[in-house]
LUMDO-686364 format. One record per residue (C-alpha): chain; z, x negated, y. Coordinates in steps of 0.1 Angstrom, whole numbers, plus 2048, in hexadecimal, padded with zeros to 3 digits. Example, Ala and Ser with C-alpha at 12.3 -4.5 7.8 and 13.67 -1.06 7.14 Angstrom:
2
kette A; z 84E; x 785; y 7D3
kette A; z 847; x 777; y 7F5
# end
This chain:
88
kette A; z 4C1; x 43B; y 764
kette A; z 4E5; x 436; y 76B
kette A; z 506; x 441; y 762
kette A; z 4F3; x 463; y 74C
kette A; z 50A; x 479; y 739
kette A; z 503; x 47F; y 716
kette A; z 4F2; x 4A0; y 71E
kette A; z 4DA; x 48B; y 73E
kette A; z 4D3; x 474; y 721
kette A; z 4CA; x 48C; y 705
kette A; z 4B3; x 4A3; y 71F
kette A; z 4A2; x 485; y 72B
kette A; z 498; x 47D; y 703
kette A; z 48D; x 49F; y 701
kette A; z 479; x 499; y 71D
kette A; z 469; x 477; y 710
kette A; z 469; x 48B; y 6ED
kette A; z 44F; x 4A7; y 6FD
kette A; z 43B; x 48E; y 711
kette A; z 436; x 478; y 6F0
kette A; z 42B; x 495; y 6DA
kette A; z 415; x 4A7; y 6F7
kette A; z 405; x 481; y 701
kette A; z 3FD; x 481; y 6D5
kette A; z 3EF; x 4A8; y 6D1
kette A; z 3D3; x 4A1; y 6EE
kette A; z 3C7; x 482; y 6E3
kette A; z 3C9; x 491; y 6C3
kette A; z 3B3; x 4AF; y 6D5
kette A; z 39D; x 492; y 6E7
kette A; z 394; x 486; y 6C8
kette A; z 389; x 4A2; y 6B9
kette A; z 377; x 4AE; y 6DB
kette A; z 363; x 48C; y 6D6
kette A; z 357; x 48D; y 6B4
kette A; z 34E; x 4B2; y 6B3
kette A; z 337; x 4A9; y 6D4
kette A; z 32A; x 488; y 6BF
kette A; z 322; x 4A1; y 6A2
kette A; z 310; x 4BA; y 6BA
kette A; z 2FB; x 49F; y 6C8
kette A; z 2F3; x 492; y 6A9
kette A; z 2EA; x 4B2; y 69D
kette A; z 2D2; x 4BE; y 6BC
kette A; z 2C3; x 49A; y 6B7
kette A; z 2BA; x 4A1; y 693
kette A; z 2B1; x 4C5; y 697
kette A; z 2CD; x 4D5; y 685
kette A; z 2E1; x 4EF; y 68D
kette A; z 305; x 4E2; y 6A1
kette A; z 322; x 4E6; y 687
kette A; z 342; x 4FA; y 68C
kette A; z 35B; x 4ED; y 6A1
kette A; z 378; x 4E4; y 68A
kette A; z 395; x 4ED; y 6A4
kette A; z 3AE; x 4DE; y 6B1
kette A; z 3D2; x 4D7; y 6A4
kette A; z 3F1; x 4ED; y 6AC
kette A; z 401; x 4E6; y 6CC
kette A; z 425; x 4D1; y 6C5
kette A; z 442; x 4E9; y 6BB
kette A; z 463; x 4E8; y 6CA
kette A; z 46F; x 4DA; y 6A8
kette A; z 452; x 4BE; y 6A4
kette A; z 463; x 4B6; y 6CB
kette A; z 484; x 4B4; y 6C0
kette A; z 47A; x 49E; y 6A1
kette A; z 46C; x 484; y 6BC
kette A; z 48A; x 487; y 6CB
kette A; z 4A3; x 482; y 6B4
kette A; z 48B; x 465; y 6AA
kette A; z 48F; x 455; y 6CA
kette A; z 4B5; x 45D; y 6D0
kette A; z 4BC; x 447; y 6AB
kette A; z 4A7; x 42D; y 6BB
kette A; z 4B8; x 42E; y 6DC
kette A; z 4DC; x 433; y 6C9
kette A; z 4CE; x 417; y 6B3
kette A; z 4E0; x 429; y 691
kette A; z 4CE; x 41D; y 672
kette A; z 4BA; x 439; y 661
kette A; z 4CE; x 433; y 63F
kette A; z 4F2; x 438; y 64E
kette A; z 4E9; x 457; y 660
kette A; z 4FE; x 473; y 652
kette A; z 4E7; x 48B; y 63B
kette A; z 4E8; x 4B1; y 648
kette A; z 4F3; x 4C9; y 632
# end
C-alpha cells in the first residue's frame, strides 16, 4: 500500500474490519457445528434421543463491523483510548 488517501485507507480498514468479524462468526458457527455433532453421536451411542440444535449466532452487523474498524484505525492511528474525544 502506497501513497493511500485517507478515504483508500479508511475503506481498506473496513475491508480488514468485515474480514475479521466474518473469519470470528464461522468459527464461532464451526464450533457450534462440532459439538452439536459430538452431542448427536453421543446420544445415538447411548440410545437417547439427539438434542435440539442450539443455533447459530447472528451474522456480524454493519455496526459490530464498523466497531472493528474503528478498533483497528486507533491502533493503526496509534491514539491512546483515554485521550480519544468522548461523543456526545
Amino acid at each position: 500500500m502506497a501513497n493511500l488517501t485517507p478515504f483508500e485507507i479508511r475503506l481498506e480498514l473496513l475491508k480488514m474490519a468485515q474480514t475479521m468479524v466474518e473469519q470470528d462468526y464461522y468459527a464461532k458457527r464451526e464450533v457450534i457445528a462440532n459439538q452439536y455433532s459430538t452431542e448427536c453421536d453421543d446420544a445415538k451411542v447411548q440410545g437417547k434421543t439427539p438434542p435440539n440444535h442450539p443455533g447459530f449466532p447472528p451474522y456480524p452487523s454493519e455496526s459490530e463491523v464498523i466497531a472493528k474498524a474503528q478498533t483497528l484505525n486507533t491502533f493503526v492511528s496509534n491514539i491512546p483510548l483515554e485521550t480519544k474525544p468522548k461523543k456526545v
